[in-house]
Structures are given as C-alpha cells and as structure tokens.
C-alpha positions in Angstrom: 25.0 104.9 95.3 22.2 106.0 97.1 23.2 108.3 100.3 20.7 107.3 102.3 21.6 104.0 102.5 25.5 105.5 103.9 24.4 108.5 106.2 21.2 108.7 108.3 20.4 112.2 108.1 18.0 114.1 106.3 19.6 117.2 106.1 23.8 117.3 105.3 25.7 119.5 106.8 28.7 118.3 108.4 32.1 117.9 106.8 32.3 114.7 108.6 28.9 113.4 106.8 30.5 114.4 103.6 33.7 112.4 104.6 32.0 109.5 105.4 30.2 109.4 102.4 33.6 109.8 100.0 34.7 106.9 102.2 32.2 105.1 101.3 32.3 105.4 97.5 36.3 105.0 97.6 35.6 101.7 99.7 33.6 100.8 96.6 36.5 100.9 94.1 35.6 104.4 92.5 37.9 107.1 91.5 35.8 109.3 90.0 37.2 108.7 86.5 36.3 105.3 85.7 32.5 106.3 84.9 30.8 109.0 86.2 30.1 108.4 90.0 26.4 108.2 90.5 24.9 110.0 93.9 21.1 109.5 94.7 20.4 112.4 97.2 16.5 110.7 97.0 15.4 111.1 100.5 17.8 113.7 101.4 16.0 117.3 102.0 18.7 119.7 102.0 22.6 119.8 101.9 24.7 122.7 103.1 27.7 124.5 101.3 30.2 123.1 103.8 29.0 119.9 103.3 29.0 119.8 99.5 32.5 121.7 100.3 34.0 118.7 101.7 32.6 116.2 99.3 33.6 118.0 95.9 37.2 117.7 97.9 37.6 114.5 96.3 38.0 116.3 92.7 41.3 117.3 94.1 42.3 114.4 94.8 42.6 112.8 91.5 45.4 112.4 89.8 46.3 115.1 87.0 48.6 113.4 85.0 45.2 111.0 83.7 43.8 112.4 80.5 40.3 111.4 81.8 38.0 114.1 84.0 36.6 113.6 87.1 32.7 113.2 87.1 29.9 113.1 89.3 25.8 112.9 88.9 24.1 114.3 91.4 20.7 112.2 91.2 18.0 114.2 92.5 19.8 117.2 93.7 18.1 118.0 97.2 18.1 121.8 96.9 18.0 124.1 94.0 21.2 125.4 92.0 21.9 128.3 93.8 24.3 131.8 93.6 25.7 130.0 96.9 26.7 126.9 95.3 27.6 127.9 91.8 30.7 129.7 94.0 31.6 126.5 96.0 31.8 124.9 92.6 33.4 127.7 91.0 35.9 127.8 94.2 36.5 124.0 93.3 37.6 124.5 90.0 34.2 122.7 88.5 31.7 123.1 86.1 27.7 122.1 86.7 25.5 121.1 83.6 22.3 120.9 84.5 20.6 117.7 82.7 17.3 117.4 80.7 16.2 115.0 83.9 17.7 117.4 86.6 20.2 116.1 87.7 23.0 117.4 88.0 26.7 117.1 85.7 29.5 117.8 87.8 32.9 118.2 85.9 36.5 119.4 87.0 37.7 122.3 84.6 41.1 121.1 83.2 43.5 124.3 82.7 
C-alpha cells in the first residue's frame, strides 16, 4: 500500500494521519500476520515519532494467543534510522532489521 495514495501530506506527523492510514489497511483485510504488511512511504519526505508512535499501535493490537508475529515493511523509509526512533520502536516492544534494499523489517519481540 502506497501512503500517498491514503494521506495527502508530505510530511506525517499527526496521530490522526497515522490512524487514518491503520484504517485504511484494516479496511483492506490485513491483520498484520497474514503476510508481512507492505507500506510504500515513496513520496513521503519525513515522518515524525508521534506519528510512527500511533501507527506501530497497531502491533498491540494483535492477538497474542496466534503463534504468528506481527510484520511490517517499511518501503522506502522517508527518514534515516534514528537514536529517536530506535526508542519508539524499542518503547513498542519491536525489533527493526534493516534490509539489503533499505527497507525496513519491523517485527514484534515475543516474550
């Protein structure tokens, strides 16, 4: 799913943005454990932490009783990974791979 083609903004920094956008991929049928869930931030020049805040909110909302774990590709991460959003993740309870194409493997941490 491309994310330009579900929020008109350049730059994300609203929780509601980040809403909108889970919305829009839950709208679509995806749990986050069927397949990874593909983002495309292509044409997206930044993101802020309270923005990718809200969206990783949506790990916490799968169910923990399914052996399966939540993933996410962030396609053509709009910033670099940062101290800043190594803690969100970290706060979240998941782990970031960075892959051989740079994108981005986002994984909850099972206990």
């Amino acid at each position: 799913m491309r994310v330009r083609d579900v929020l008109d903004e350049r730059i994300l920094i609203t929780r509601e943005s980040a809403r909108a956008l889970l919305k829009s991929i839950h709208s679509n049928g995806s749990d986050f454990l069927d397949v990874p869930v593909v983002i495309d931030f292509e044409g997206v020049e930044g993101i802020a932490p309270s923005f990718l805040d809200e969206f990783l909110s949506a790990f916490e909302l799968v169910d923990d009783t399914k052996s399966a774990k939540a993933q996410l590709i962030i396609k053509n991460p709009p910033i670099r990974l940062s101290l800043k959003i190594e803690a969100v993740l970290r706060g979240r309870g998941i782990s970031v791979t960075i892959q051989s194409d740079g994108d981005w493997l986002l994984a909850e941490k099972r206990k």
